[in-house]
N, C-alpha and C positions, 0 to 999 in steps of 0.2 A: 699068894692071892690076896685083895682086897677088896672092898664091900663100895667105896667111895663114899663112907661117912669120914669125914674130919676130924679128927680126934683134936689138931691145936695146930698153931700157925707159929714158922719159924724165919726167924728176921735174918737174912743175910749180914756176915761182919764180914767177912775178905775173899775175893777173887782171888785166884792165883792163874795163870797158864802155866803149863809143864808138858812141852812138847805139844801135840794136840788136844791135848788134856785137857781141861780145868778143874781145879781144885778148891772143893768149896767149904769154909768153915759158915756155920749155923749157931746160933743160938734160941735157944726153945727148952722149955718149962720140961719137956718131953727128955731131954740131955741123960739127967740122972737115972733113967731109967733103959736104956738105949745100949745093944753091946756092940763091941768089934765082930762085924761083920753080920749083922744084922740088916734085913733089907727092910728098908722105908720109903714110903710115894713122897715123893716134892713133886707137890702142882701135878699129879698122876704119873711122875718118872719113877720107877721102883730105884732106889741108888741106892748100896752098897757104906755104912757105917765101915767109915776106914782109923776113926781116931775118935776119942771123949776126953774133956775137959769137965767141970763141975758143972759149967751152963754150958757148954757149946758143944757139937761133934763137926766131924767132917765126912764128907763123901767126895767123891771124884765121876764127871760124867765126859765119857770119852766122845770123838771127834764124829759117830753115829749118830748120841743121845742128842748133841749139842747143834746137829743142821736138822734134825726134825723135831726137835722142841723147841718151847720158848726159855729154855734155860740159860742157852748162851746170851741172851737179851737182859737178864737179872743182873743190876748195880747194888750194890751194898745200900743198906738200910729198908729193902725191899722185903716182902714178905711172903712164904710160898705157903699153901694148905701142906701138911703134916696127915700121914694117917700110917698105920704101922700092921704088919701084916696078920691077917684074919688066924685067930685060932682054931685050931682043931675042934673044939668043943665050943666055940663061939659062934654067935646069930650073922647071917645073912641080913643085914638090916637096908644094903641099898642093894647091890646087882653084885655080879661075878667081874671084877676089876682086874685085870693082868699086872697095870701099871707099865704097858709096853703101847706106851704114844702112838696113833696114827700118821696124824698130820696136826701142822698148826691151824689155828681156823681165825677169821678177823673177826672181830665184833664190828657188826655193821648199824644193828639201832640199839637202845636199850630204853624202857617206856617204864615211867614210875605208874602204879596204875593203883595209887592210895593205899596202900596194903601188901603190895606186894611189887614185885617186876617182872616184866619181860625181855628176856635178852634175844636177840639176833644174830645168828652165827654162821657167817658164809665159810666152804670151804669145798677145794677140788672136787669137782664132781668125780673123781675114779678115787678121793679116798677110800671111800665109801658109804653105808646106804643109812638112812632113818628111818624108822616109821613111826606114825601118829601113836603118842600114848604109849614108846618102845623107851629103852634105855639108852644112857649117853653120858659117859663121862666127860666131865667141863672140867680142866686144873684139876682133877683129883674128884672134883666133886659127881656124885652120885646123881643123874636126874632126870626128869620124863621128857621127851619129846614132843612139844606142843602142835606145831606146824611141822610138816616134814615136805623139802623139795629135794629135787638131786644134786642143788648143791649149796644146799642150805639149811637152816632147822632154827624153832625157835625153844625156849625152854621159859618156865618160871618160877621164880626164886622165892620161896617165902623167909617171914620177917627172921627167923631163929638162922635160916643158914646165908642169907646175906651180912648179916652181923656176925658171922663165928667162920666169915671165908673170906678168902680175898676178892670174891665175885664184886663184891660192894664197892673195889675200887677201881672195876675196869672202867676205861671210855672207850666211844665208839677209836675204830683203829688201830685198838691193842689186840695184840695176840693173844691167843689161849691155847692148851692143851688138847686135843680129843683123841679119846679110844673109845671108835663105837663099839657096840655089844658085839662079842663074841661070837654067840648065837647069828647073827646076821651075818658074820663075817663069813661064815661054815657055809652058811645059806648063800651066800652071794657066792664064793669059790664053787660050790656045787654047782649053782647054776652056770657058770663059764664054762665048767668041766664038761656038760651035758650037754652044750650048744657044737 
């Protein structure tokens, strides 16, 4: 499980494919501390610590992870949010995080608004659901749902985790990650269940 606070952000050095595979070496500050077989979110995908070097590990994200994220879309020198999984005796500090992707979602506006931002995030309406002021993971990241429509939501970023994510470097038309809350998901199954 993860909370979707950011712990640090890990730069892509090589693609590989291997059968349907891909095979991804990382480097990140994070590295020396990291074991084999260890689960870690990139950009909110839980992946599997398959190899460490002094700076770098590797994970592999199979042929599932890679049509419903934006994983497969990552070029080297790219950078993904890094968060490592919630301890036993550690704070809940953003929401209850699976790290098991929904859907991609597009960035459709993004509004500098002197201090802070607002992003814009369209996505399939049968993803699934928002609500005002609910939770929403973005790439990994932890955060409130401003506006909510059925097939859209907006979010805003303040100054500390636009500078400490890769939020800061989307444009409108890039892709993002989402896993909406949990909670809702239970709620939304129930309700189909009931009708």
């Amino acid at each position: 499980m993860f909370t979707g606070i950011i712990e640090n952000q890990a730069k892509v050095i090589s693609i590989n494919q291997n059968a349907s595979n891909v095979d991804f070496t990382f480097e990140s500050a994070l590295a020396p501390e990291l074991k084999i077989d260890q689960s870690l979110s990139h950009n909110g995908v839980c992946l599997t610590v398959t190899g460490i070097t002094e700076n770098t590990y590797n994970v592999t994200a199979i042929q599932e992870t890679l049509q419903r994220t934006n994983l497969g879309q990552l070029v080297p020198n790219q950078f993904v949010n890094l968060e490592r999984c919630l301890p036993a005796n550690g704070r809940l500090d953003g929401h209850i995080v699976q790290g098991h992707v929904d859907c991609v979602g597009s960035i459709s506006e993004i509004h500098d608004l002197d201090g802070s931002w607002m992003i814009f995030v369209s996505h399939l309406q049968e993803a699934g659901i928002t609500v005002q002021k609910g939770s929403i993971c973005l790439n990994g990241v932890s955060l409130t749902v401003i506006d909510s429509f059925p097939d859209a939501f907006s979010v805003a970023i303040i100054p500390y985790t636009w500078e400490h994510t890769n939020l800061s470097q989307l444009t409108p038309g890039d892709f993002v990650n989402i896993e909406f809350d949990i909670f809702g998901k239970y709620m939304k199954k129930m309700s189909v269940s009931l009708t």
